[in-house]
LUMZA-928080 format. One line per 5 residues: number of its first residue (from 1); for each residue x, y, z of N, C-alpha, C. Coordinates in Angstrom, 1 decimal, always signed. Layout:
BEGIN
NUM) X:Y:Z:X:Y:Z:X:Y:Z; ...
This chain:
BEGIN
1) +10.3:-36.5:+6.4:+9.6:-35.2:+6.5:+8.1:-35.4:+6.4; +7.0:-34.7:+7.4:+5.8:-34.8:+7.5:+5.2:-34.2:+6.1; +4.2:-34.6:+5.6:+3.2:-34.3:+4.1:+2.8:-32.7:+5.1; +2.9:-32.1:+4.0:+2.3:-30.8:+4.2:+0.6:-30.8:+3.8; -0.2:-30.7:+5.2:-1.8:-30.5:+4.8:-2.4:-28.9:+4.8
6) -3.3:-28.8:+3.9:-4.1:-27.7:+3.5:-4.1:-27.0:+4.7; -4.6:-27.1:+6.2:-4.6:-26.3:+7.2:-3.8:-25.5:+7.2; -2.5:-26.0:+7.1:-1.2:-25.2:+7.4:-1.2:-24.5:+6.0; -1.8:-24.5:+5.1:-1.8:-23.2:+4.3:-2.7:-21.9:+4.2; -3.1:-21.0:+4.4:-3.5:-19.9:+4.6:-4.3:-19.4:+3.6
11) -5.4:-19.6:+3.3:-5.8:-19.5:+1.8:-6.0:-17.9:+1.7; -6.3:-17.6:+0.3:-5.9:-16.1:-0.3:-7.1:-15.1:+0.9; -8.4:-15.5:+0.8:-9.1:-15.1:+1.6:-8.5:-14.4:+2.7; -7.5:-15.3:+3.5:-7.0:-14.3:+4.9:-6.5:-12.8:+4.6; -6.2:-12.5:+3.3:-5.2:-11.1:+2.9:-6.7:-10.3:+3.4
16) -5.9:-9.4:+4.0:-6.9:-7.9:+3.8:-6.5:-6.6:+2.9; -7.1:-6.5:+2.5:-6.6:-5.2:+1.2:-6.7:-4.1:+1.9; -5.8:-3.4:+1.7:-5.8:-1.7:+1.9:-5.0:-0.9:+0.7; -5.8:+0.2:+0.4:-5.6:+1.5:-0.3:-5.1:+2.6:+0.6; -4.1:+3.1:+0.6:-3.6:+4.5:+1.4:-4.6:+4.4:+3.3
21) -4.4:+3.5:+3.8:-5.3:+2.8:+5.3:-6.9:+2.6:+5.0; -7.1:+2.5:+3.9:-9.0:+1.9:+4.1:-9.2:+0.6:+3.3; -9.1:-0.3:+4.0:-9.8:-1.5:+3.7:-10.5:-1.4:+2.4; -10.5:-2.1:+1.2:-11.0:-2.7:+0.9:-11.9:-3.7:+0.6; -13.1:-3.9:+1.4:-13.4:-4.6:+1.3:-14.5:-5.6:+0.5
26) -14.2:-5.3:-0.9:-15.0:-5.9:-1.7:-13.9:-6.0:-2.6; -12.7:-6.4:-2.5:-11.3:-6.7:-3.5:-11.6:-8.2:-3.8; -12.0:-8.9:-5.2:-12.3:-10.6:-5.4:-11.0:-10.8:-5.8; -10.0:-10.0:-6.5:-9.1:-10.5:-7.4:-7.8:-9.3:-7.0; -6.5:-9.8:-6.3:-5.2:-9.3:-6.7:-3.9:-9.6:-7.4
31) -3.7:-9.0:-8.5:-3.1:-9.9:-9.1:-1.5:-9.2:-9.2; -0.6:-8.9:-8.8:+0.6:-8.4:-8.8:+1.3:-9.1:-10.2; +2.6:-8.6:-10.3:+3.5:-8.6:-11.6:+4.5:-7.9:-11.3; +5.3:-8.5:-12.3:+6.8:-7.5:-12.0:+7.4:-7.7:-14.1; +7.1:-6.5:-14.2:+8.0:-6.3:-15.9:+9.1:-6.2:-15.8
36) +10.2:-7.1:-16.5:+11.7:-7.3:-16.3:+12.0:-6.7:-18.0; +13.0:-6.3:-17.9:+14.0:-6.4:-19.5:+15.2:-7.7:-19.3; +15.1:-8.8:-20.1:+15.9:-9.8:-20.5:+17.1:-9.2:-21.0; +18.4:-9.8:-20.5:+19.5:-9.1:-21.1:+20.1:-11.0:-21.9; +20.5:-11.1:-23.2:+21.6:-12.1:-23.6:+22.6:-11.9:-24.4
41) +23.3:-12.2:-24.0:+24.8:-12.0:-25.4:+25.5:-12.9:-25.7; +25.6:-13.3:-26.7:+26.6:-14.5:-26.9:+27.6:-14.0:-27.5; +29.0:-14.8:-26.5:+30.5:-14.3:-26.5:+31.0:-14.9:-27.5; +32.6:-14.7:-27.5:+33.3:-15.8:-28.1:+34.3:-16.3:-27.0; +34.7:-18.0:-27.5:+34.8:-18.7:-26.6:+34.0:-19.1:-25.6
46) +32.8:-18.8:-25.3:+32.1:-19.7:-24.9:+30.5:-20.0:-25.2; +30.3:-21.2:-24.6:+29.0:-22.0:-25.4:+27.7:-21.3:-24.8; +27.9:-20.9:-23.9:+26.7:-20.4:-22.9:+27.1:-18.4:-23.5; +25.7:-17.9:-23.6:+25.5:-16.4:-23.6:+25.6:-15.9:-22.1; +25.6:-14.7:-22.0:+26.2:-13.4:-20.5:+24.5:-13.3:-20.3
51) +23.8:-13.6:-19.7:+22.2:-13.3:-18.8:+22.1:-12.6:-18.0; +21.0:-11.6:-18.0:+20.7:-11.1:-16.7:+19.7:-10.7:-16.9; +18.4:-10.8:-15.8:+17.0:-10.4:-16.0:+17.2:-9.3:-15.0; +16.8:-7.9:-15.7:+16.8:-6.5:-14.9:+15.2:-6.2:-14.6; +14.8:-6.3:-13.5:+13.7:-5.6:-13.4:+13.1:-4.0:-12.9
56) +12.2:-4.1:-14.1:+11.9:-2.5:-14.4:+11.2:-1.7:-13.2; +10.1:-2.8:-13.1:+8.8:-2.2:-12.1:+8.3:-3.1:-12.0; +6.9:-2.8:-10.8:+5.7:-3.6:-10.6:+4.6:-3.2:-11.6; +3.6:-4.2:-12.0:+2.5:-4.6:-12.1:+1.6:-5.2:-11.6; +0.4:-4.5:-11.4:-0.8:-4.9:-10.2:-2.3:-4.8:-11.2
61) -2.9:-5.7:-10.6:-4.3:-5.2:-11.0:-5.7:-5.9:-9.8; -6.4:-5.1:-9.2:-7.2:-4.9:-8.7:-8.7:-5.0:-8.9; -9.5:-6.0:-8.5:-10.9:-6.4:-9.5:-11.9:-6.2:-8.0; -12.9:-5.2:-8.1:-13.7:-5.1:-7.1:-14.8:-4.6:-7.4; -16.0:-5.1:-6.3:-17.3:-4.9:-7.0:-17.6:-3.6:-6.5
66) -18.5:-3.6:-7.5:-19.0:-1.8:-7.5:-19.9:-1.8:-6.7; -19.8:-0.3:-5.2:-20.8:-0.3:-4.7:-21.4:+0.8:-5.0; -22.7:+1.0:-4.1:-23.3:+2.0:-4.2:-22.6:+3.9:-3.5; -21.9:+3.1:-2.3:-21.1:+4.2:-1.8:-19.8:+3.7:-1.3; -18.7:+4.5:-1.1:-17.8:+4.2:-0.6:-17.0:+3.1:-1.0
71) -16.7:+3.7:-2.2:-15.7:+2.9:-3.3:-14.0:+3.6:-3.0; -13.8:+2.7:-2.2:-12.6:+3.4:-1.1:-11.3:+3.5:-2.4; -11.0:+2.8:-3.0:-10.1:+2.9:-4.0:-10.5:+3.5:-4.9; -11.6:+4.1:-5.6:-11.7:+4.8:-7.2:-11.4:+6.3:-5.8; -12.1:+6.2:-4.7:-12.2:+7.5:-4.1:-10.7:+8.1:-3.7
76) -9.7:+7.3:-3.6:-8.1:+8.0:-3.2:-7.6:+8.1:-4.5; -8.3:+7.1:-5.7:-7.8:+7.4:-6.8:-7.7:+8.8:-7.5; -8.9:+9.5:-6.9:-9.6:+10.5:-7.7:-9.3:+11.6:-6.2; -8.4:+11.5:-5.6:-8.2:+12.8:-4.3:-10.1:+13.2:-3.8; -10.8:+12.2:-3.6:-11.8:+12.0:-2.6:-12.0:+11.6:-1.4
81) -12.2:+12.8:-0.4:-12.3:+11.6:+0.8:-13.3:+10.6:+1.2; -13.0:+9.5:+1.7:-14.1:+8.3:+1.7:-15.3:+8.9:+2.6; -14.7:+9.7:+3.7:-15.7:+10.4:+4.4:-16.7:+11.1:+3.6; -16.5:+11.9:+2.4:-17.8:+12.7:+1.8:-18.7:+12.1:+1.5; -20.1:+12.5:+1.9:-21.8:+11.8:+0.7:-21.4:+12.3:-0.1
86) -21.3:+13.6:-0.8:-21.4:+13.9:-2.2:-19.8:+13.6:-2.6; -19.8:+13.2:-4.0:-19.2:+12.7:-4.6:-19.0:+12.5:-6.0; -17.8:+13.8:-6.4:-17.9:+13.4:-8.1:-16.1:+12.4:-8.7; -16.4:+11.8:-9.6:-15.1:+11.3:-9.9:-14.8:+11.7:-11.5; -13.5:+12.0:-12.1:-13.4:+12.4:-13.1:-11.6:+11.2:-13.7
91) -12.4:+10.5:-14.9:-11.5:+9.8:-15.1:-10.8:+10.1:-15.8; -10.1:+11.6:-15.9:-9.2:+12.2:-17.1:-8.1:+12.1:-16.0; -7.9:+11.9:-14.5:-6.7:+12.1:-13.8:-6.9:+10.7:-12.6; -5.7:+10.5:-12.5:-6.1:+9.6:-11.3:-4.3:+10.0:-10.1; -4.9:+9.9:-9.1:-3.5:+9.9:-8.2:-2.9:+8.6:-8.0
96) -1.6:+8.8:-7.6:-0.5:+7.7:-7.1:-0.9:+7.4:-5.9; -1.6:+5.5:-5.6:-1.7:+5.5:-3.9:-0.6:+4.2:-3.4; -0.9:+4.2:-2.5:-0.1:+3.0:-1.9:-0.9:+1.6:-2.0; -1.2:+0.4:-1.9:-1.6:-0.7:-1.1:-0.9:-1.7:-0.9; -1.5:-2.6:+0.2:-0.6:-3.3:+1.2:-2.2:-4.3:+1.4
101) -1.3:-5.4:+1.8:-2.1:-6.5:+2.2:-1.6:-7.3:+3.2; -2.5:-7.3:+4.5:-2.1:-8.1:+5.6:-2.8:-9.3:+5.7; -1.9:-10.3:+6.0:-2.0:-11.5:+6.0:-2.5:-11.8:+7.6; -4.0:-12.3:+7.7:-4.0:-13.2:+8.8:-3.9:-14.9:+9.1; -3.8:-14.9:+10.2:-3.5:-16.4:+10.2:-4.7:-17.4:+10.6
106) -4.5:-18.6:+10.4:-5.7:-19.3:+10.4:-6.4:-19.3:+11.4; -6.4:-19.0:+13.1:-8.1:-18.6:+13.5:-7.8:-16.6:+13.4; -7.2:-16.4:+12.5:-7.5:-14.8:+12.5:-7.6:-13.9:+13.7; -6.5:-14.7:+14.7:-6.2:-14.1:+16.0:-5.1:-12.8:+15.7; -4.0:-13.1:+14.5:-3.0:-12.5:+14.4:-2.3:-12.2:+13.0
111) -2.1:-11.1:+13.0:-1.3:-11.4:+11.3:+0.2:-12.2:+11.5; +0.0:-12.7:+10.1:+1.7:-13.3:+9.7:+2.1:-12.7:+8.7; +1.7:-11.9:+8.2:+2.6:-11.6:+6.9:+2.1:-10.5:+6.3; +2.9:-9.9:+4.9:+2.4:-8.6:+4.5:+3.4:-8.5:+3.3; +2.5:-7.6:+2.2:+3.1:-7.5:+1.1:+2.6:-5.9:+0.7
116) +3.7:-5.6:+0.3:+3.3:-3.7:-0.1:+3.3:-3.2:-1.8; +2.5:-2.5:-2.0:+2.9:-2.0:-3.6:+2.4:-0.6:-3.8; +3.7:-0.1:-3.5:+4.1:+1.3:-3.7:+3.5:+2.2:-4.7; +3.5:+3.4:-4.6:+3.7:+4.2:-5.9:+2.7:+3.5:-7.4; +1.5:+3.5:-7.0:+0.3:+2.6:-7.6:+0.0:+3.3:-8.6
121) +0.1:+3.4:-10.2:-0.5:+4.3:-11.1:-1.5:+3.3:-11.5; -2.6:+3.5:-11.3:-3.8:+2.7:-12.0:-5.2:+3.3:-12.3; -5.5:+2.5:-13.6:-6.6:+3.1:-14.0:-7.7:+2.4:-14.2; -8.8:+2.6:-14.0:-10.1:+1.6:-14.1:-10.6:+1.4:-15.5; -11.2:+0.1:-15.6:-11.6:-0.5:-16.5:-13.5:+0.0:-16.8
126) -13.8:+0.1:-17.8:-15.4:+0.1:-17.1:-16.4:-1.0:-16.4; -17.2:-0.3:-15.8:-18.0:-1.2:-15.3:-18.3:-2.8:-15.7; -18.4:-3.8:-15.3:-18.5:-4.9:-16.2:-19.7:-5.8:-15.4; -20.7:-6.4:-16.1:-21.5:-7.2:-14.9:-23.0:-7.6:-15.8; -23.9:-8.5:-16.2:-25.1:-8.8:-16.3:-26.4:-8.4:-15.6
131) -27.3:-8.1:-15.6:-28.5:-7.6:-15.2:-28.6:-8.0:-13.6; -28.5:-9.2:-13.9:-29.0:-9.9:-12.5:-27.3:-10.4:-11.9; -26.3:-9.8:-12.4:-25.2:-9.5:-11.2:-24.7:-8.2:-10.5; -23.9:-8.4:-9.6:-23.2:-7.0:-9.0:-22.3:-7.0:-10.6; -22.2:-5.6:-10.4:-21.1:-4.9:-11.3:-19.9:-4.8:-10.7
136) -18.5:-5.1:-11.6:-17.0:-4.8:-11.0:-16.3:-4.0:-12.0; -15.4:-3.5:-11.3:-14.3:-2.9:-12.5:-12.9:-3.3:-11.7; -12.3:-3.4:-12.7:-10.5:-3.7:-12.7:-9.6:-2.5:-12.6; -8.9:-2.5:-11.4:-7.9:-1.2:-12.0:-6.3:-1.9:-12.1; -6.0:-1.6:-13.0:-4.8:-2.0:-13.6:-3.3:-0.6:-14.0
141) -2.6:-1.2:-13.6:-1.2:-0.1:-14.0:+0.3:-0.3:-13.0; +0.9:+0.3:-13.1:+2.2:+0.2:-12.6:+2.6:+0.7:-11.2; +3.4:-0.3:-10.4:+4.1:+0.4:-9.3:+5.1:+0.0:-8.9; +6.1:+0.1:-8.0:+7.0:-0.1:-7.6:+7.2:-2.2:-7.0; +8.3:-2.7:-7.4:+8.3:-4.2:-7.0:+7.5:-4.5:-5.7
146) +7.0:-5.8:-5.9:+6.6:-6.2:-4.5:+7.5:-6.3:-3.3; +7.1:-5.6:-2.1:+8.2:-6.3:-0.9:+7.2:-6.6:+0.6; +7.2:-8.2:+0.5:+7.1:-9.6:+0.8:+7.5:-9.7:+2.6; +6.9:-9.7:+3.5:+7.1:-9.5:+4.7:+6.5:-11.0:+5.6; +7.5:-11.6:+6.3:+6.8:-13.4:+6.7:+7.2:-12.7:+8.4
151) +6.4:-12.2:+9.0:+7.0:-12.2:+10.6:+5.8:-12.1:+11.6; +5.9:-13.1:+12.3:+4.5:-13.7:+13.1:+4.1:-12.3:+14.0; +3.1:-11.8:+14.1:+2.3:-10.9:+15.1:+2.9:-9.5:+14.2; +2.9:-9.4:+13.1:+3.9:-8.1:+12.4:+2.9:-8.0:+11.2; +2.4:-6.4:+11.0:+1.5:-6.3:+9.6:+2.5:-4.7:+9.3
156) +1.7:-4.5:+8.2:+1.7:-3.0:+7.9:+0.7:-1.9:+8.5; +1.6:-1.1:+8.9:+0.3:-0.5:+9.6:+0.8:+1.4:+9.2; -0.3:+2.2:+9.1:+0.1:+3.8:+8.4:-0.3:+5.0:+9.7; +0.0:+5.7:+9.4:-0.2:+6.9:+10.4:-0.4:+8.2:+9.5; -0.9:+8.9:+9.5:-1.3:+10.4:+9.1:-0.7:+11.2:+10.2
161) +0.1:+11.8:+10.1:+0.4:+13.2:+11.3:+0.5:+14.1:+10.9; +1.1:+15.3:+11.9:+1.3:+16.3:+11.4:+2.3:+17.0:+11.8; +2.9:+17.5:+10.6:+4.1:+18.0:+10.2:+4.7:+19.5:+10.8; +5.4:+19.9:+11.7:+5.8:+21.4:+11.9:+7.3:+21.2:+11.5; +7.8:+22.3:+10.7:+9.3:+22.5:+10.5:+9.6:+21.0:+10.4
166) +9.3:+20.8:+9.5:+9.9:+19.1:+8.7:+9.9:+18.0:+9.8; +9.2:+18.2:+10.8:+9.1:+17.0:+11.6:+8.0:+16.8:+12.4; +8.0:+15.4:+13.3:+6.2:+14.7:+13.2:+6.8:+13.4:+14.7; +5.8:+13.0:+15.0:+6.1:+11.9:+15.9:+5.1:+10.9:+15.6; +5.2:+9.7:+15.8:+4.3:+8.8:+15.5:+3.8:+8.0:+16.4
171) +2.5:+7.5:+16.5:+1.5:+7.2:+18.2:+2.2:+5.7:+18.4; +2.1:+5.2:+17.5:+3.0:+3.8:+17.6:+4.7:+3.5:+17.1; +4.9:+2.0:+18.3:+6.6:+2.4:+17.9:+6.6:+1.3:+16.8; +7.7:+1.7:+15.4:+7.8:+1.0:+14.3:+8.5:-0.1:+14.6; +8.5:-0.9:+13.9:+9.4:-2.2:+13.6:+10.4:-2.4:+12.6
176) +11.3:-2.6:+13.1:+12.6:-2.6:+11.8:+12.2:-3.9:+10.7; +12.5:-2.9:+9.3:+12.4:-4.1:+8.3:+13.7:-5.0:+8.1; +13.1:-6.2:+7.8:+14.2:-7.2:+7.9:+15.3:-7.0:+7.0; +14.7:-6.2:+5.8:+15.7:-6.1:+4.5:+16.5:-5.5:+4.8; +16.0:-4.3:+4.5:+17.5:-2.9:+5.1:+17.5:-2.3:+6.0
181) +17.5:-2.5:+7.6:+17.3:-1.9:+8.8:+16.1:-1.1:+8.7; +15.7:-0.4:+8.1:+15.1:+0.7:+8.4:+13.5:+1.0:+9.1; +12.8:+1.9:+9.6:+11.5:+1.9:+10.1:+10.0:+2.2:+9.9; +10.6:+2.3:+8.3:+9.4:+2.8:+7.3:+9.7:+1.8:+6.4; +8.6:+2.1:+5.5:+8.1:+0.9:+4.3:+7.7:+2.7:+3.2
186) +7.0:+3.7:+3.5:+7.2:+4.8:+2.9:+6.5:+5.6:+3.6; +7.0:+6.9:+3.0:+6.5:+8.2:+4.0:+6.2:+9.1:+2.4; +4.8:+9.7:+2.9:+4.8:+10.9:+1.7:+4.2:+11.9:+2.3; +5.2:+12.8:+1.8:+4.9:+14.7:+2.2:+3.5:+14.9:+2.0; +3.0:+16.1:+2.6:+1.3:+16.1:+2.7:+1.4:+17.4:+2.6
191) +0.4:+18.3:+1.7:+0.5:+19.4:+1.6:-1.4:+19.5:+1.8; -2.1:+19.0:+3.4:-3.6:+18.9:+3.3:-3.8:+19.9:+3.8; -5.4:+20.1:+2.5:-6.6:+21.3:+2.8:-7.6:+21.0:+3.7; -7.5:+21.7:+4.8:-8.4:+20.9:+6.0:-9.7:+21.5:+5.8; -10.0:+22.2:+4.9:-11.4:+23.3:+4.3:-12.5:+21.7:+3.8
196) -11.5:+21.2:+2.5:-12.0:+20.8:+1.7:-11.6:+19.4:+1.7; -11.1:+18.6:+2.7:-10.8:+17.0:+3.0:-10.1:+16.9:+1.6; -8.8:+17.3:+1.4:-8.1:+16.8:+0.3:-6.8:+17.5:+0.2; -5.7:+16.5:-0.9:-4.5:+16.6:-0.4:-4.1:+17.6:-1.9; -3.8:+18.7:-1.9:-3.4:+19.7:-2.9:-2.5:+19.1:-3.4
201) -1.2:+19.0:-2.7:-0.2:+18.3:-3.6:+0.9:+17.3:-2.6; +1.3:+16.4:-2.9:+2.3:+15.4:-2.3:+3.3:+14.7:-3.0; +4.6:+14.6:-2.1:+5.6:+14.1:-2.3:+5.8:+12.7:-2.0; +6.3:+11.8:-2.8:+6.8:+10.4:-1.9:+8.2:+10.3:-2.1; +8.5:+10.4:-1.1:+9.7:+10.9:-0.2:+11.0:+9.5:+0.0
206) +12.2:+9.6:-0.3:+13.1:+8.3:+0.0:+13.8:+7.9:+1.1; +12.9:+6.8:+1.7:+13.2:+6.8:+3.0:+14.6:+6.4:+2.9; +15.2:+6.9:+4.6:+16.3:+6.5:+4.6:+16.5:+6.2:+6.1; +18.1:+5.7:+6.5:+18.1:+5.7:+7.9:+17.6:+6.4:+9.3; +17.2:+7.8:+8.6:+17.3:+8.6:+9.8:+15.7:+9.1:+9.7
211) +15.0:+9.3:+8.5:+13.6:+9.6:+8.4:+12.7:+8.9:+9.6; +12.6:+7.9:+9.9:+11.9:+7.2:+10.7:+12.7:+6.4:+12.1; +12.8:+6.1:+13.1:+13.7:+6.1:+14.1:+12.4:+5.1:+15.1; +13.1:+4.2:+15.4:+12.6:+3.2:+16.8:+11.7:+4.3:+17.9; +12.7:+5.4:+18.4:+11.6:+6.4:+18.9:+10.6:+7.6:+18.8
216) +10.2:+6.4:+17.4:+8.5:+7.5:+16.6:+8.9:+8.6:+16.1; +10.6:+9.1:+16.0:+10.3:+10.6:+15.4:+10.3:+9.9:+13.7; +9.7:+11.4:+13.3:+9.8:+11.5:+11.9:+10.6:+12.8:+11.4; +11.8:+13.2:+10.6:+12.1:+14.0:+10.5:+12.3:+13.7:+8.9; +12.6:+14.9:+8.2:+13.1:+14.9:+6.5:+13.3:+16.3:+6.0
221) +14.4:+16.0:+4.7:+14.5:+17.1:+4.1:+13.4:+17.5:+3.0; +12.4:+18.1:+2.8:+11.8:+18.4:+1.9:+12.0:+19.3:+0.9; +11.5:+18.6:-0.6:+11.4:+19.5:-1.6:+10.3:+20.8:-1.4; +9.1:+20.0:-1.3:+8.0:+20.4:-0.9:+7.7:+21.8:-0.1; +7.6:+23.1:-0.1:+7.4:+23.7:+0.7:+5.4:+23.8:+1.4
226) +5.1:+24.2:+2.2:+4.2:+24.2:+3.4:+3.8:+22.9:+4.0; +4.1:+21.7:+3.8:+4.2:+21.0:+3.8:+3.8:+20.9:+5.2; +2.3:+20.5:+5.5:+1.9:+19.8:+7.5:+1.6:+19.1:+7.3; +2.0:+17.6:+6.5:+1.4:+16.4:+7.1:+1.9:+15.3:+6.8; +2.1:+14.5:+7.2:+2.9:+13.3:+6.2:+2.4:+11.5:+6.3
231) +2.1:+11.3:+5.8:+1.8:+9.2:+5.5:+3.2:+8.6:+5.9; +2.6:+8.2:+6.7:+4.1:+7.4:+7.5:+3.3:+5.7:+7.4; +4.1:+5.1:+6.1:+3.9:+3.2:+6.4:+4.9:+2.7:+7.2; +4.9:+1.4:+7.7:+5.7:+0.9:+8.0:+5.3:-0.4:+9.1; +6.1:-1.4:+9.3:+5.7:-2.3:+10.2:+5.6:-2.3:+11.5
236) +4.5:-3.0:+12.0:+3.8:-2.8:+13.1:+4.0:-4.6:+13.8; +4.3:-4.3:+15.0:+3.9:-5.4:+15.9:+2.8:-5.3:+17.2; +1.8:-6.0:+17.0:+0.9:-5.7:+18.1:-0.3:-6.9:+18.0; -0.9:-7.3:+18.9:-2.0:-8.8:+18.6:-3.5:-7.9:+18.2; -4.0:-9.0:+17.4:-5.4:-9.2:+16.8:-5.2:-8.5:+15.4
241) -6.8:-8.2:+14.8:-6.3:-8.0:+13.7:-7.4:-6.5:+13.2; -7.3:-5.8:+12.4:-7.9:-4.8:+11.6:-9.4:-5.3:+11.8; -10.4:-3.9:+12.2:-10.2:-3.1:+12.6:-10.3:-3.1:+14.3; -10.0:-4.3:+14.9:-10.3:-4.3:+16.8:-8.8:-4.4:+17.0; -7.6:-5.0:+16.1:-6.5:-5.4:+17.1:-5.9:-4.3:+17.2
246) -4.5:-4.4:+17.6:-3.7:-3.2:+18.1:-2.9:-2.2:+17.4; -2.6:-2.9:+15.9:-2.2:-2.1:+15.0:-2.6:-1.0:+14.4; -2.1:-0.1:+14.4:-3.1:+1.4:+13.9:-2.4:+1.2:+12.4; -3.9:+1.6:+11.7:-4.0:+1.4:+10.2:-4.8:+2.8:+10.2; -4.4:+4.3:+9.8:-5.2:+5.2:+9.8:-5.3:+5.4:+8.5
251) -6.1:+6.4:+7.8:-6.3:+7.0:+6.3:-5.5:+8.1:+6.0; -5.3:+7.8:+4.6:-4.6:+9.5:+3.9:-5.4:+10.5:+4.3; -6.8:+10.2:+4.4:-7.6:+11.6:+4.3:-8.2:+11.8:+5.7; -7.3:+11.0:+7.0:-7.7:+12.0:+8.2:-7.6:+12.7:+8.7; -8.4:+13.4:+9.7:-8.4:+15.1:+10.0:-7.6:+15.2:+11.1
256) -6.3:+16.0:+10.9:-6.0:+16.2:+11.6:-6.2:+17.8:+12.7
């Protein structure tokens, strides 16, 4: 068997960060986690105890430097669109977002890979930094387990549409996930104020076999009533990479 050399490994650098479709791009540190509850019992008659590690949830934490504008993650944190100049944030509330990280490959012609973390409750740290450094803050908290994507020319990619009578179409055709057939990664109900660039209230919705389909429709039962818009994730096959290749990566907060 040939020695494995450093080329053939992809260093962390290649991940691109995304928040609900906007890049990140001042993310230095991702640090994912998964909180388990340990199960042991020891029987009788035998020497060995009954095991099982049950896992609860994800844990993530997120370290990026502070800019002066367009702090794309405190801003979906806080139901801001990245589009607004003015801009207030209030850290008594934060919303549930999605992020996902695409993997490019070493000359960054193409992604290989992708990892998603759902249903993100996180909350910022304060600012942290010396006189004569940039300032960063940490957001740290819980979401749904990591799910881990290895398929050459295949990323994550999101769509914003819009919703009549519980259903939507989508401009690109999905890719089945390898785990459980299906053609989403997640979809969440949109109840958007097109006045004021912001999402009143939202559902994250359980995808299933029929929600998303090979030919772009989107259909669902909703809790949610007025519901016109919906976040549609899911895998994408197409060459090059964010923002020139062929994958459409849109935002929670575009106009439809």
């Amino acid at each position: 068997m040939a020695k494995v050399t450093g080329n053939k490994i992809p260093l962390e650098r290649k991940y691109q960060v995304f928040v609900n479709g906007y890049e990140i791009d001042v993310a230095s540190a991702v640090n994912p986690g998964i909180a388990t509850t340990e199960l042991k019992t020891p029987v009788f008659g035998s020497d060995d105890p009954i095991l099982a590690t049950i896992v609860d949830n994800g844990t993530i934490s997120v370290e990026v430097t502070e800019k002066a504008q367009n702090n794309v993650l405190l801003d979906n944190l806080c139901n801001v669109s990245p589009a607004k100049t003015a801009k207030a944030y209030n850290f008594n509330n934060f919303n549930a977002v999605s992020i996902w990280l695409n993997r490019k490959s070493q000359d960054n012609s193409q992604y290989i890979g992708a990892e998603f973390y759902g249903n993100c409750s996180l909350a910022p740290s304060g600012k942290a930094g010396a006189p004569n450094a940039w300032g960063t803050r940490t957001f740290a908290g819980n979401c749904t387990p990591t799910r881990k994507f290895e398929i050459p020319n295949v990323a994550i990619a999101a769509e914003k549409i819009a919703i009549t009578s519980g259903a939507g179409t989508l401009t690109d055709t999905p890719h089945v996930n390898p785990d459980d057939g299906f053609f989403a990664i997640g979809v969440i109900a949109l109840k958007w104020d097109v006045t004021n660039q912001k999402v009143t209230e939202s559902e994250i919705l359980t995808v299933d076999a029929g929600m998303v389909t090979v030919a772009k429709a989107v259909t669902s039962d909703l809790v949610l009533t007025d519901v016109n818009a919906a976040y549609v994730i899911y895998l994408s096959s197409g060459a090059g990479v964010y923002p020139t290749g062929d994958i459409t990566i849109e935002g929670l907060y575009k106009v439809l």
